[in-house]
N, C-alpha and C positions, 0 to 999 in steps of 0.2 A: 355700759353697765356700771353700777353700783360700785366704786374700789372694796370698799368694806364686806358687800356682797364678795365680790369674784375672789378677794383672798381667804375668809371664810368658807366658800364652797371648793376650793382649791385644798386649802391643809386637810377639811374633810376628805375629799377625792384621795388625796395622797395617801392619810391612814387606812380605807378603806382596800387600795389596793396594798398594804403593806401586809394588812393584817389575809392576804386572801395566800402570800406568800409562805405560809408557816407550813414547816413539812418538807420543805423543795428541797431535796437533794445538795448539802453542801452548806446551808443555811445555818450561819450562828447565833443563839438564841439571842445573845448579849446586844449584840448588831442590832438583829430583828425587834427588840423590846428599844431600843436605843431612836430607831428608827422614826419609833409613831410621833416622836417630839422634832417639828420640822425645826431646821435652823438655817437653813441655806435654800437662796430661791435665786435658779436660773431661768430669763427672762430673754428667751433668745427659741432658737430651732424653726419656729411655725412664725413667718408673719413678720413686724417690723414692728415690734412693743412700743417703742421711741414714738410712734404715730397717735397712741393713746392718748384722748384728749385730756385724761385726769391723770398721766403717770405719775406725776409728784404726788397725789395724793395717795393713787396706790404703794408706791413707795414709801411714804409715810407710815399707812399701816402696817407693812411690813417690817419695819424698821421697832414701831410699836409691840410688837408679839417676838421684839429679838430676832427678826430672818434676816439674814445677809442679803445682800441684791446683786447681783451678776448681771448687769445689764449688755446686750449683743445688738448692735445695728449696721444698717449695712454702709452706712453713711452716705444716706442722700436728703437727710435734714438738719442740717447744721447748727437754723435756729435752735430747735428743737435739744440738739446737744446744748447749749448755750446756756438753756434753761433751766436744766438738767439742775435736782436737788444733789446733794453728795448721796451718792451711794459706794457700794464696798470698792465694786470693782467695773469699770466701764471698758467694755470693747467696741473698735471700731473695723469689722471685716475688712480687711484687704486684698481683695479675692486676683486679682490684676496689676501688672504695672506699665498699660500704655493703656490709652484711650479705647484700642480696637479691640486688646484682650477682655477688657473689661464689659465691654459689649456683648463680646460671644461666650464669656460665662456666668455672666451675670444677668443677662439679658434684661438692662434698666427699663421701668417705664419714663425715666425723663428721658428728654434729648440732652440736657447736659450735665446730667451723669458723670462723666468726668470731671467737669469743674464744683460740682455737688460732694464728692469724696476727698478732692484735694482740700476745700473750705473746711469740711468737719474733720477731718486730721489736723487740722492749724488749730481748730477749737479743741484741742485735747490738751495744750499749752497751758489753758488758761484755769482748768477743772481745780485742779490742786489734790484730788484725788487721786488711785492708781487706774492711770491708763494703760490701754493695750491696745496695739496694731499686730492684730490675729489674721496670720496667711497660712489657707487652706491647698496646700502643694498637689496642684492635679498635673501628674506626671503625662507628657507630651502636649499639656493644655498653656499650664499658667508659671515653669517653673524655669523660665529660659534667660530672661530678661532681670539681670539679679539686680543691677545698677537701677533699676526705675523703680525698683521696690524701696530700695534706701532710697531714695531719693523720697518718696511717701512719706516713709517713716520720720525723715528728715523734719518737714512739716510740723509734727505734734511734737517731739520731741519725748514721745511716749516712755511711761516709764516703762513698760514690759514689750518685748515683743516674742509674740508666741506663733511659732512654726508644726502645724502639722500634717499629717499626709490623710489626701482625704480616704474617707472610707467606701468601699464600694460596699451599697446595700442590694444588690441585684439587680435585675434590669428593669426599666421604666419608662413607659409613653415620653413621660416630662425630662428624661436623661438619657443620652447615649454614651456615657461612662462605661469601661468596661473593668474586669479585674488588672487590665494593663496599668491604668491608668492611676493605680495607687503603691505609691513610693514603697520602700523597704525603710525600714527606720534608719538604716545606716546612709539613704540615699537623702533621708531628709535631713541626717549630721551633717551631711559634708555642703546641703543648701544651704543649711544656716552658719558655715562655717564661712563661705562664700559670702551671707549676706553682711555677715558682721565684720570683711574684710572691707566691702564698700561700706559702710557706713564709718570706719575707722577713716576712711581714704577721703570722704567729706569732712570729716572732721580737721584732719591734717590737712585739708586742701584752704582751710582758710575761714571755716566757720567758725569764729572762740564759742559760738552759745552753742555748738551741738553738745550734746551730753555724751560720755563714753560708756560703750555698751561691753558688755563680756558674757562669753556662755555661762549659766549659771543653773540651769537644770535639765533633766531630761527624763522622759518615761518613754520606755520600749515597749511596752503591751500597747500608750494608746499614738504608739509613735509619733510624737513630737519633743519637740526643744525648746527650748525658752532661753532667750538673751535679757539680761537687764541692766538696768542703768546701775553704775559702780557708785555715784555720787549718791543714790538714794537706799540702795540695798546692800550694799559693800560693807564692811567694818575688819580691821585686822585682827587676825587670829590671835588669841592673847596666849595662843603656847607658843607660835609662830610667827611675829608683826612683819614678818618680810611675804608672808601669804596673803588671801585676803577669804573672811568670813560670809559667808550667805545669811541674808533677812529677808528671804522673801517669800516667806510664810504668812500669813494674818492672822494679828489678835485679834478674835473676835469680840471680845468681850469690850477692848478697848474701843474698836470701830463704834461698836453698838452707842458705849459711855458718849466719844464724839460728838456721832450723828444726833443722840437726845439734844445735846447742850448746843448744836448750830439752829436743832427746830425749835427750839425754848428762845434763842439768840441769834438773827441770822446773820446778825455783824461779828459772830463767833466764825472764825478759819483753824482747818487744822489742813496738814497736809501727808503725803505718800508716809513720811517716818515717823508719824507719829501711831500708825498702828501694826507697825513690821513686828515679825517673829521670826528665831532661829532656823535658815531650813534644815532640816535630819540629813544627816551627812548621805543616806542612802539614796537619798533626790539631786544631791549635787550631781552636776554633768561628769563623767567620766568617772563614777563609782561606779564598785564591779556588780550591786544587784540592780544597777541600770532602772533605777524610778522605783522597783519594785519594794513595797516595807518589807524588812526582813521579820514583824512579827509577825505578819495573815500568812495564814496555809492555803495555797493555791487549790481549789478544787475543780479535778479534771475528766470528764467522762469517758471512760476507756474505748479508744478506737473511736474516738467521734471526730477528732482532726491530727494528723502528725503534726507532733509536736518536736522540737530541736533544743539541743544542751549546748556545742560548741559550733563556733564556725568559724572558715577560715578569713585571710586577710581583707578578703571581697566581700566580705558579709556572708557565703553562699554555706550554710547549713553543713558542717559535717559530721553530726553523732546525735541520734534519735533522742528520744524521752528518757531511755532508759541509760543513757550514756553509751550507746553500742555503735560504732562506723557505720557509716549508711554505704550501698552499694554504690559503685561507680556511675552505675548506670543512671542512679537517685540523681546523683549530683549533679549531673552533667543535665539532666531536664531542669531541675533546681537555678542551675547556671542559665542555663538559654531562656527560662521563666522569668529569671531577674535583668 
């Protein structure tokens, strides 16, 4: 298809369904008028974008109308990475970390599949843009083996790595996942807490070019973490230089400026800090509203799922929606659940 065509009939699609949203229960207007003006395009969920024979051109036009590009692949074309125009932000799925796991949740069409994912994490090196090596935590599947995943990551040298627990969407022909199989937020802190111990443990074991990673955000509603590189997003706190400062926000605006002046210039380079922004102290990791903004009003439909306010050391839930103790009897299914 047509690049020009498919993102043109795409921003249409998108207003089309925004505008069908007006009314819905919880909806603010300000949002919903905010909304029909797209600025952000994820290029990932359905498919393997990257296989696109025109993607730089679609990318282009996106880039043309001011959309950000979030590009997702599974990494099994590395060329393809290679070729890769700059875009905002590039992910490389790291669904695995041995050759057999990778097989049995991913189920590739190559037969080497494995040495196809290791290539295009080494191609992440070379981007100059914000990378990321994104693992999808399928609790009793892929979340065992913590050394092989650093070891991955090792590879690109990624700027970001982003941990989250997968979601169960119900049951399906194409999946035998069940509700066991997706982490509790707090089980996916203490993964990435683990993971960012071996990658420290490579680093000190003898590599000078690894990069030093530290936790630096988290969100509990879509339960994941995020570790990032300190040399790229780091900066001292200027009330406190014995802390250190979070940048790993995105100017858009600047990204946008960039990307014109590389396709105007393609001997033009910019890299990861030249389009960071301040993160809100409320997305730092170990802040108390844990990812959540403190300005949106949470809107919640009464008795549609219990919902929980405090819990204890284990993670396991102990005071309802309304701040009230749950029964014992709650807790202890809540416990053998988790």
């Amino acid at each position: 298809d047509d690049p020009k065509m498919s993102v043109e009939e795409a921003v249409n699609m998108h207003v089309d369904m925004i505008k069908e949203t007006r009314g819905i229960p919880g909806i603010q207007m300000d949002r919903w008028a905010e909304a029909h003006k797209v600025r952000h395009c994820a290029l990932s969920l359905v498919g393997e974008p990257i296989m696109y024979p025109r993607i730089n051109e679609l990318l282009h036009e996106l880039h043309d109308r001011k959309i950000s590009t979030f590009l997702v692949t599974n990494g099994q074309h590395p060329q393809a990475i290679n070729d890769l125009v700059p875009i905002t932000q590039l992910y490389v799925s790291v669904d695995a970390s041995t050759p057999e796991s990778l097989e049995a949740v991913d189920r590739p069409l190559f037969k080497d599949a494995w040495d196809r994912l290791k290539t295009s994490l080494s191609c992440l090196k070379n981007k100059g843009q914000r990378t990321v090596a994104r693992l999808t935590v399928v609790k009793g599947w892929n979340s065992d083996e913590i050394g092989g995943y650093a070891r991955l990551i090792a590879l690109g040298h990624c700027s970001l790595v982003e941990v989250k627990g997968v979601t169960f969407c119900g049951k399906s022909d194409a999946s035998n996942l069940n509700m066991s199989n997706s982490p509790w937020h707090h089980e996916v802190l203490q993964f990435t807490k683990l993971l960012l111990k071996e990658l420290n443990a490579i680093r000190e074991g003898g590599d000078d070019l690894m990069p030093e990673y530290d936790l630096a955000c988290e969100h509990k509603h879509s339960c994941s973490v995020l570790l990032a590189r300190v040399d790229q997003f780091a900066v001292p706190d200027e009330n406190d230089p014995t802390k250190r400062k979070w940048r790993t926000w995105i100017d858009y605006d600047k990204f946008q400026e960039l990307a014109a002046k590389h396709a105007a210039d393609p001997t033009f380079t910019f890299g990861v800090e030249d389009y960071v922004a301040d993160t809100p102290s409320w997305a730092v990791a170990g802040a108390d509203e844990e990812g959540f903004d403190p300005t949106d009003n949470r809107h919640r439909k009464k008795k549609k799922h219990p919902k929980y306010t405090k819990f204890d050391d284990d993670g396991i839930p102990t005071h309802d929606t309304f701040n009230e103790p749950l029964e014992e009897e709650e807790m202890l299914k809540l416990r053998n659940l988790m």
